[in-house]
C-alpha positions in Angstrom: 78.1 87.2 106.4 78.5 85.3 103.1 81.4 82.7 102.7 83.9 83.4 100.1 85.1 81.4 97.5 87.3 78.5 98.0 90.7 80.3 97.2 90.0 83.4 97.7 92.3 85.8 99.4 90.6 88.5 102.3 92.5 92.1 101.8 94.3 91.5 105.4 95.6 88.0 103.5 97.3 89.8 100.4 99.3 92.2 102.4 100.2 89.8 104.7 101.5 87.9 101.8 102.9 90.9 100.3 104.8 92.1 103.3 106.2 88.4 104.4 107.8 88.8 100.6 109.3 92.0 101.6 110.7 90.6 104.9 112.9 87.9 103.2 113.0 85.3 105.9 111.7 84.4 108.9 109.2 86.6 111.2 106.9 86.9 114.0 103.8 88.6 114.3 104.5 91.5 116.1 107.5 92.0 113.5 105.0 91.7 110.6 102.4 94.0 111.7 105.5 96.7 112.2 106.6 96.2 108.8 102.8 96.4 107.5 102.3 99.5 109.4 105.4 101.2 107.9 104.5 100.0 104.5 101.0 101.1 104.3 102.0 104.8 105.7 99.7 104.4 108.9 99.2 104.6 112.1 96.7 102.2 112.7 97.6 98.7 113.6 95.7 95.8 112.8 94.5 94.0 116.1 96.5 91.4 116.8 93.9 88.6 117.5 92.7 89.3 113.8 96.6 89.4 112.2 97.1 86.0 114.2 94.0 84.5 112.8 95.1 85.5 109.4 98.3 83.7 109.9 96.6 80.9 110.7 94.4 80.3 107.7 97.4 80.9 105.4 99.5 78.3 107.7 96.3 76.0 106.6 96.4 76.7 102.9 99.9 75.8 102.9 101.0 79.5 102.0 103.1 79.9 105.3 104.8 77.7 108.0 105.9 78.1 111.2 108.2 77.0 113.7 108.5 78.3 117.6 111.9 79.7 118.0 114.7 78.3 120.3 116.4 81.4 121.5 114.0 82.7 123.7 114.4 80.4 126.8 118.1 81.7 126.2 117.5 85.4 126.7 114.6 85.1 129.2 111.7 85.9 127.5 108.5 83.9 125.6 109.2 81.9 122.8 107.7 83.3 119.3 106.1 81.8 116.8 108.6 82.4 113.7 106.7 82.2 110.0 108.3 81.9 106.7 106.6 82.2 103.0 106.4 78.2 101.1 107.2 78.4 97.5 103.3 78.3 96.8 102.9 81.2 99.4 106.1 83.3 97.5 104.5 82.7 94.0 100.9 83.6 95.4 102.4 87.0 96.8 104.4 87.6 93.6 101.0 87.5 92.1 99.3 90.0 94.6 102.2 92.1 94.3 102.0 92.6 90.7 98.5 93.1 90.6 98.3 95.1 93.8 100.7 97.6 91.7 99.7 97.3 88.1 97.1 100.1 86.9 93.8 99.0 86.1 92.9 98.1 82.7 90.6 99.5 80.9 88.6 98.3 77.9 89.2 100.1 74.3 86.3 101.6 73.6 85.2 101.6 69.9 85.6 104.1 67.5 
């Protein structure tokens, strides 16, 4: 399989980027992949290992960060990881958004 690009974005990457926008706030995985089930008008959920892997490069390029929650020892369950969009990571998923949602364009053709 052929590397990509330095800076380059994979598909899962932008709508992770462009759901964690919609979220406003903190979330957790299992949260996120909810929301980008709902969004995307499927039923098909993106295997968690991959989504979590995904996180993690965008923790790396300093588009996310991430912080283990407190409450959980609280309410007797397992911590979760909580993420939250940086500025570079809110501008970046401005960007997909727009051009996720903008048509195409199309050159003029001469007359």
């Amino acid at each position: 399989m052929p590397r990509r690009k330095p800076g380059t974005l994979l598909p899962l990457e932008k709508e992770i980027l462009r759901t964690a926008l919609s979220m406003r706030g903190s979330f957790h995985g299992f949260g996120l992949a909810h929301a980008m089930r709902e969004q995307s008008g499927s039923r098909a959920l993106t295997a968690h290992g991959t989504l979590y892997k995904a996180l993690g490069r965008l923790e790396q390029r300093g588009l996310l960060r991430s912080t283990w929650e407190d409450a959980a020892a609280a309410e007797g369950r397992p911590r979760r990881r909580l993420y939250e969009l940086t500025g570079e990571g809110a501008r970046v998923a401005r960007v997909e958004q727009a051009t996720a949602t903008s048509p195409p364009r199309v050159a003029a053709r001469p007359a």
